[in-house]
C-alpha positions as CSV (number, residue, x, y, z in Angstrom):
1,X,-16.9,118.3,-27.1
2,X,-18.5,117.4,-24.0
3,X,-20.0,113.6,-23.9
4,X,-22.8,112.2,-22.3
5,X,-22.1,109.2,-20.1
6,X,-24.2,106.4,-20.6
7,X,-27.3,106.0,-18.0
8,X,-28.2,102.9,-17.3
9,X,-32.1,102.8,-16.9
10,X,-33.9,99.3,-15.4
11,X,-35.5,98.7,-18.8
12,X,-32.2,98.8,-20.9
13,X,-30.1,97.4,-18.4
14,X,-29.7,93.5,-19.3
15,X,-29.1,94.6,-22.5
16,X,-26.4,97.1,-21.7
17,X,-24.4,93.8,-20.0
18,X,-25.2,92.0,-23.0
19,X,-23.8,94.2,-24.7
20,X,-20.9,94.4,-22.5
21,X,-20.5,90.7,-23.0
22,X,-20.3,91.2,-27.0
23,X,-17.9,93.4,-26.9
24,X,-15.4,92.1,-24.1
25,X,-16.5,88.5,-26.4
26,X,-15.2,90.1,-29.6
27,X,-11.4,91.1,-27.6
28,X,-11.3,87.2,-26.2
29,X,-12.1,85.4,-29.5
30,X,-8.8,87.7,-30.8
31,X,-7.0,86.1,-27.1
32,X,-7.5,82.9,-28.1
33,X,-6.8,82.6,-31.9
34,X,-5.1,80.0,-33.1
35,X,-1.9,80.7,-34.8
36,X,-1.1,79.0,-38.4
37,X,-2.0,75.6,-39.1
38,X,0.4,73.3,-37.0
39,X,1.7,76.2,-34.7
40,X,0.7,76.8,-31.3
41,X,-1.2,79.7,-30.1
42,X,0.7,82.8,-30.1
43,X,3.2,81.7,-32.5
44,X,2.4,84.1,-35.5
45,X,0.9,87.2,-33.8
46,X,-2.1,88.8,-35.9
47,X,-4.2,91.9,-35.6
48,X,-6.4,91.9,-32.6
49,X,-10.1,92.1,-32.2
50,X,-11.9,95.1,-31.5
51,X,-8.7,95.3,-33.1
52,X,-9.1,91.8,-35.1
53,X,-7.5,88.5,-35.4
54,X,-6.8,86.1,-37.6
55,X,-7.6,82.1,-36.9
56,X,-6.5,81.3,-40.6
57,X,-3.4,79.9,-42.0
58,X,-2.3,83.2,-43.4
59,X,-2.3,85.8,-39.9
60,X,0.4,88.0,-41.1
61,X,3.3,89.0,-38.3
62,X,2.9,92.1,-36.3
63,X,3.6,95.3,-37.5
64,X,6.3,96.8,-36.2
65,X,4.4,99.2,-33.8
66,X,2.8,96.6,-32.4
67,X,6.3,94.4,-31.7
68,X,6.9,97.8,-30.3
69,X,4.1,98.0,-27.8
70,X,4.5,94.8,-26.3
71,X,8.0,95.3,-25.6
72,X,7.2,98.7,-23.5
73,X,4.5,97.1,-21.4
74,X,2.2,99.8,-23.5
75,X,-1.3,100.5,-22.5
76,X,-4.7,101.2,-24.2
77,X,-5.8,104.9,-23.2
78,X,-9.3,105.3,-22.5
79,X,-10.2,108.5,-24.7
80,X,-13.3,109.7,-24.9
81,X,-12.6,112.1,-27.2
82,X,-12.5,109.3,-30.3
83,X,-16.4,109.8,-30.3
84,X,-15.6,113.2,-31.4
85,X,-15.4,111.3,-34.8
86,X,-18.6,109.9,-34.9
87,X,-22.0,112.1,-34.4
88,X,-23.3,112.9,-31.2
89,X,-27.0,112.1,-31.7
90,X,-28.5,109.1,-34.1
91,X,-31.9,109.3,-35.4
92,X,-32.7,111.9,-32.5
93,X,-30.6,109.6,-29.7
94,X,-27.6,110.7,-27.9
95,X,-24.5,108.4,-28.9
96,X,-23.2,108.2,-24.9
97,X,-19.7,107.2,-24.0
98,X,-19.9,104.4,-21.8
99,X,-16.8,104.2,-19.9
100,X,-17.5,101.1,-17.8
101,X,-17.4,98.8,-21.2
102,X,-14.3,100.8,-22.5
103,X,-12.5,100.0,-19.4
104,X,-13.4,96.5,-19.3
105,X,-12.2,96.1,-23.1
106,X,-9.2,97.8,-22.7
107,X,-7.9,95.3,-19.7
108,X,-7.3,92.9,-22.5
109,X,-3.4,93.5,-23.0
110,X,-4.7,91.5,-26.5
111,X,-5.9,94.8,-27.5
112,X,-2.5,97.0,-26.8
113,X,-0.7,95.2,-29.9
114,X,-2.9,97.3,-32.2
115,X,-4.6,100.1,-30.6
116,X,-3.1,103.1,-28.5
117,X,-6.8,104.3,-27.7
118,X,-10.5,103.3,-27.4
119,X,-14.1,104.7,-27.0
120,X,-16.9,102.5,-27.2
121,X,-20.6,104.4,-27.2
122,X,-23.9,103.6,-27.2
123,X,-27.2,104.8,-28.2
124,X,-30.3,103.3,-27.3
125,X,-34.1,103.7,-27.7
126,X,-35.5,103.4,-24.3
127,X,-39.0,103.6,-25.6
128,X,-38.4,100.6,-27.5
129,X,-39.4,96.8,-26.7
130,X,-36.5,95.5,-24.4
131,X,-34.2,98.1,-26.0
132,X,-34.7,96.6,-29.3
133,X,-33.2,99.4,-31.2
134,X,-29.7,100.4,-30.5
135,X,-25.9,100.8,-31.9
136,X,-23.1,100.3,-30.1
137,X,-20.1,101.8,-31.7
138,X,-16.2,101.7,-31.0
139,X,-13.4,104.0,-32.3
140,X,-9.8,102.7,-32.4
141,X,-6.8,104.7,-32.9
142,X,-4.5,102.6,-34.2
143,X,-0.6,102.3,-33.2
144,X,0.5,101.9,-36.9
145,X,-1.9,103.5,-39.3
146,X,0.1,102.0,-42.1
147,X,-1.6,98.6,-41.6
148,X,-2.6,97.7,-45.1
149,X,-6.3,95.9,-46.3
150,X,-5.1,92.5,-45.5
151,X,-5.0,93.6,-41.8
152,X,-8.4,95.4,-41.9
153,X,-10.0,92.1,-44.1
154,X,-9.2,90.3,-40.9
155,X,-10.0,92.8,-38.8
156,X,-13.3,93.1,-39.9
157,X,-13.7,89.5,-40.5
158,X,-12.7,88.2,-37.1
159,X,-15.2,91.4,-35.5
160,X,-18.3,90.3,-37.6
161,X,-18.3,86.5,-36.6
162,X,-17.9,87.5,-33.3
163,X,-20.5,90.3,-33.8
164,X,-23.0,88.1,-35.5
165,X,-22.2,84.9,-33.0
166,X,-25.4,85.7,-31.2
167,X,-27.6,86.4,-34.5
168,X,-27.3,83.9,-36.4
169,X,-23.8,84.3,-37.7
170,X,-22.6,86.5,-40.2
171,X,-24.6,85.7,-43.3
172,X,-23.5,88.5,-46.2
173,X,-20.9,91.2,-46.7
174,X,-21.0,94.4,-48.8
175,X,-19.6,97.5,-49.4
176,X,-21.3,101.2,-50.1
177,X,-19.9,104.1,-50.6
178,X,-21.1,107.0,-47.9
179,X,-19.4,110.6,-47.8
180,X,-16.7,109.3,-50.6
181,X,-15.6,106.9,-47.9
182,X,-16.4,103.3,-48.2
183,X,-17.7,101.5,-45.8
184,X,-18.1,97.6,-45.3
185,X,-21.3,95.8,-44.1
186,X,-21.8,93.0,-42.7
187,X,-25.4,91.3,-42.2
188,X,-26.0,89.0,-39.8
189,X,-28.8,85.8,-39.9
190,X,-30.5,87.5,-37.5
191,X,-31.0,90.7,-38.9
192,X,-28.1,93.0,-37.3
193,X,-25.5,94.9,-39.1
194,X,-21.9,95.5,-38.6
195,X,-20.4,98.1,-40.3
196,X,-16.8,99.4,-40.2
197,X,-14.9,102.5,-42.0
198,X,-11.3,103.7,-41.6
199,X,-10.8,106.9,-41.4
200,X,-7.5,109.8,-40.9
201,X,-5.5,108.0,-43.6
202,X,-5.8,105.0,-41.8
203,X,-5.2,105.7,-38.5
204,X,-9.2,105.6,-36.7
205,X,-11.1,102.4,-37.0
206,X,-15.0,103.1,-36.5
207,X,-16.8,99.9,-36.3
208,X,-20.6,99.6,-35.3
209,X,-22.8,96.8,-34.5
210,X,-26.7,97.7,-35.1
211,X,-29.6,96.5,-34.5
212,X,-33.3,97.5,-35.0
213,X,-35.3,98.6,-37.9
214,X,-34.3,102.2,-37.6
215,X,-30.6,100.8,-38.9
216,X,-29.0,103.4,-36.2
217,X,-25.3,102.1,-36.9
218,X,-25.8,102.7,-40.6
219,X,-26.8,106.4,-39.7
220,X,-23.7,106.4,-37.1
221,X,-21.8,105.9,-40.7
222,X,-23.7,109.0,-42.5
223,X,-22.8,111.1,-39.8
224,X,-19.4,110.9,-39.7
225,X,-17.7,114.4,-39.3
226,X,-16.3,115.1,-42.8
């Protein structure tokens, strides 16, 4: 699967770095969790964010894995072929890897205590108002696929406050059922979505933040390769 790199166009191009921001945002918020009540930082490791943390009382240990890959030093590969999981055009736009926000993300050696690889893409109207309408999607391959819900709760907790920190915060959660898979929404005050799906018995973490009327990340979700 050949992927399109993401162009970078004067009229979307403050809102490519903000979304740059989000996203490198979303892995420092996991940095700088606090451990449990009374503990210092650090004390009770939890999932990481794009990979999800945990700021509450209960952040369960480490998996094993991830005890694993902090001991070896290991890295986060850059791999572009994780979009070959999610659909290379929404609504008529090319999804386009952008390997300039990947890289950025996967500096955080937060990240490497969950995820062995990492592919964040974007699409993006450019006939729209200030690039109103646009998705911006990351696939994680996880280092332990075995990782059970209470990992992904926090997961996707931790993602959609940091997510929805410049909308308004997070203001519902659902879940719908898409393709026999379900998939978890969350809604944010000011009208973006998050939504999140696991996928290779466990191992692939698609989440995408949306935003715009034309609900791109939702059809990122419908297009997932069977």
């Amino acid at each position: 699967m050949q992927l399109a790199r993401v162009r970078s166009p004067a009229r979307v191009r403050r809102t490519t770095r903000l979304l740059v921001i989000t996203v490198t945002g979303l892995l420092a918020a996991c940095g700088s969790a606090a451990g449990p009540a009374g503990q210092p930082s650090g004390s009770s490791a939890a999932p990481s964010t794009l990979v999800a943390a945990s700021a509450t009382t209960s952040a369960r240990p480490a998996s094993s894995a991830a005890a694993a890959s902090r001991a070896s030093g290991a890295a986060v590969a850059i791999d572009p072929e994780l979009l070959s999981f999610v659909p290379a055009q929404v609504d008529g736009l090319a999804l386009a890897f952008d390997p300039e926000t990947t890289a950025r993300v996967t500096e955080d050696p937060a990240l490497a205590r969950d995820a062995s690889g990492l592919a964040i893409g974007i699409a993006v109207d450019p006939a729209s108002s200030d690039a109103a309408e646009l998705t911006v999607v990351s696939v994680i391959r996880l280092r332990d696929p075995t990782v059970d819900e209470a990992w992904f709760r926090t997961y996707r907790d931790t993602y959609d406050k940091s997510a929805c920190g410049s909308a308004g915060g997070v203001s519902g959660h659902a879940e719908t059922t898409i393709n026999a898979r379900i998939v978890f929404v969350a809604t944010c005050a000011g009208g973006a979505f998050v939504y999140h799906v696991r996928l290779v018995d466990g191992a692939i973490v698609v989440s995408a933040l949306s935003v715009g009327s034309r609900r791109l990340g939702l059809k990122v979700m419908e297009g997932i390769k069977p």
